[in-house]
N, C-alpha and C positions, 0 to 999 in steps of 0.2 A: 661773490666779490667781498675783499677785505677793503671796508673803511676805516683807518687809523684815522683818530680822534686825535692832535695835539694841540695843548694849550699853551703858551710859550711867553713868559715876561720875564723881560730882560737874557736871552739864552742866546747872544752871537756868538759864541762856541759850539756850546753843547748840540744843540737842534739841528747843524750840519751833519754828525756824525751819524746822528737818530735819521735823518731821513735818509743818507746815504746806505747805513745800513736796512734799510726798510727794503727799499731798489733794489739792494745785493742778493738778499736770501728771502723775500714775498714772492710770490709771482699773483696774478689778478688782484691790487691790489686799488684804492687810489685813496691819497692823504690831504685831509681836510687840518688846516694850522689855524689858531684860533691866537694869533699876535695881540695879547691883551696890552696894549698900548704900553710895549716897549721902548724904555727912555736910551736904550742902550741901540745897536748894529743890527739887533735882529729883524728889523724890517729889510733892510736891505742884505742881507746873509739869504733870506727868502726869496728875495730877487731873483739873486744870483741863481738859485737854487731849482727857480719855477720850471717846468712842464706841465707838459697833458693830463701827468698822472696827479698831479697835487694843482687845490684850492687853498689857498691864504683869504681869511676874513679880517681885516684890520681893526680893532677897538681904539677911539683916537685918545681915551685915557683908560688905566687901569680897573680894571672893575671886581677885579677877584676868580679867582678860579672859578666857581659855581657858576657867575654868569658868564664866562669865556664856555664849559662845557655845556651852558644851554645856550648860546649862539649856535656852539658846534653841530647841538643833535636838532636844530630846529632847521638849520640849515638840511641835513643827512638825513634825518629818517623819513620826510617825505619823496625820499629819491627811490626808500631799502624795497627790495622783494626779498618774496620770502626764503629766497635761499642764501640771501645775503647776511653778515654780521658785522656787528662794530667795536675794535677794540680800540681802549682806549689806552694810553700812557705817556709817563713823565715823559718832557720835551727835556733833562738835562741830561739825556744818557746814561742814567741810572737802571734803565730795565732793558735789557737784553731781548732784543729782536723775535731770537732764536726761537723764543719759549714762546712763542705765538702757534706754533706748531704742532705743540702739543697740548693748546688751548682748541685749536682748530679739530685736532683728535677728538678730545670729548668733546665736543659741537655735534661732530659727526655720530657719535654715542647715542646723541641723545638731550643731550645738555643746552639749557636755554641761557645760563650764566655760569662764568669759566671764571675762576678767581687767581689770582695769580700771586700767591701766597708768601710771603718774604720770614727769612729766616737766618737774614745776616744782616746786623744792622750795629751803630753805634752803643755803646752802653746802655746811652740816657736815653736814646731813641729803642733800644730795648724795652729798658725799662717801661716806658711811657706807652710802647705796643705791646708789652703783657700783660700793663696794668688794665688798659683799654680792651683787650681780649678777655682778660678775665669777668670788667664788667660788662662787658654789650653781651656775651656768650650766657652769665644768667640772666639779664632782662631780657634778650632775643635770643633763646635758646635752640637755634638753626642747626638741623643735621647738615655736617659736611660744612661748614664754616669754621675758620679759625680767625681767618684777616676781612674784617669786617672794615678795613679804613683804607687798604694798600688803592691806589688808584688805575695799578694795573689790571684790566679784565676785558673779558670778548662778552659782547649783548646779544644775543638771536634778534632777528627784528622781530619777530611776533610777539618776544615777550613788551619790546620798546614799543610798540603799537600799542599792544593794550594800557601798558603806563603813560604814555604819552594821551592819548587821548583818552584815557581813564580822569588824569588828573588836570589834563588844558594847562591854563598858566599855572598850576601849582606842581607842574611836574619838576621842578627845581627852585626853591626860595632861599637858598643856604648861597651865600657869597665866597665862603671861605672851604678851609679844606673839609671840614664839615659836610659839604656837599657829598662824598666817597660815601659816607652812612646813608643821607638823605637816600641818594638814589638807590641803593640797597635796599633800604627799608621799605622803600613803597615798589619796586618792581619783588618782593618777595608776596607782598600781600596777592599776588596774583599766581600764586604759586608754582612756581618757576621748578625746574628740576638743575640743581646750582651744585658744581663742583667745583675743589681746587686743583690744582698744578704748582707744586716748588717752585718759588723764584730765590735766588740768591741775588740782593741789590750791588750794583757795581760800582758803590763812591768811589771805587779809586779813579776809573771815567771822567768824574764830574768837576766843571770849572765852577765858581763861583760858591756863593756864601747859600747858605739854605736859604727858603723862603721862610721857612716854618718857624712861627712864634710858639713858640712852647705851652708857655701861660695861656695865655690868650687862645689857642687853641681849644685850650686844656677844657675850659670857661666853655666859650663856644659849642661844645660837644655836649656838656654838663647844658644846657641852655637847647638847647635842641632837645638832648634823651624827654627833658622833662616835658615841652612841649609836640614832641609827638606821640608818648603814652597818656597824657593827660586833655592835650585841645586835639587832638586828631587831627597834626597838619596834614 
């Protein structure tokens, strides 16, 4: 069983297309929406939207990405066996469906984390993902890593087990996009067998204005690095 993880604030566009394409080209799959207390249609777009195959968990205000994606996995991985996995991806349409398949390939390899690797992006978000590769690559110098932030990726459960109840409540403390690092970093210490897969991101896809603060971000990241090589979150 594939469990698709989405986290969704503000997406009554995007998030139809995303699950519609999930339905088209998955098969055994079932999608878990994590509605971080959207001000906009997308609680009712999910409505519209529900079956058998998909859960929606409602947030009744916005809490951040990090706790929308540990709603999601507290909900799902006491469901997982072990032959099951969980991928996770942006709710605006930006990651293409398809490339879950050849996530799902090296699973079958071998592989306990599948990364889902991006290599078309805007200038500044270029920028801002080379700059951020070049530094997490010498402080966390991981074979077979490049995109240490992208939020696209497939989890094995067994590695999500032993993170999960390795670290209890500390398996997620990061609210912000910062979180994509968080959970990398601490299901690596468990030494996971971790590849990538090309992704090419599809803005041309996507409605609305980015989430992502840049600065603030930027901050954010710098403010973690330091306390997870130094207090050992």
């Amino acid at each position: 069983m594939i469990y698709f993880l989405l986290c969704a604030y503000n997406e009554e566009v995007n998030i139809e297309y995303v699950i519609n394409s999930i339905r088209q080209k998955i098969k055994n799959y079932k999608i878990v929406v994590v509605n971080d207390g959207s001000t906009d249609n997308t609680k009712y777009v999910l409505e519209k939207l529900f079956s058998n195959d998909m859960v929606v968990i409602n947030h009744q205000k916005n809490l951040g990405l990090g706790f929308a994606l540990k709603t999601g996995f507290e909900y799902i991985i006491p469901k997982l066996t072990l032959q099951d996995v969980v991928v996770t991806l942006d709710a605006d349409n930006t990651h293409p469906v398809e490339v879950v398949h050849h996530m799902i390939q090296k699973f079958q390899e071998g592989c306990d984390i599948v990364i889902a690797s991006r290599y078309c992006l805007g200038w500044y978000r270029k920028l801002l993902s080379f700059t951020a590769k070049i530094l997490l690559k010498i402080l966390f110098p991981y074979q077979n890593i490049k995109d240490y932030t992208t939020g696209y990726r497939l989890y094995c459960s067994k590695i999500l087990f032993q993170a999960y109840n390795g670290y209890k409540e500390k398996f997620i403390t990061q609210k912000n996009f910062v979180v994509q690092l968080e959970l990398l970093l601490k299901l690596l210490k468990f030494n996971p067998k971790v590849d990538e897969v090309p992704l090419k991101l599809l803005y041309y896809k996507k409605y609305g204005k980015s989430k992502l603060k840049i600065v603030k971000n930027i901050l954010s990241y710098l403010d973690f690095i330091i306390k997870f090589m130094f207090f050992k979150l």
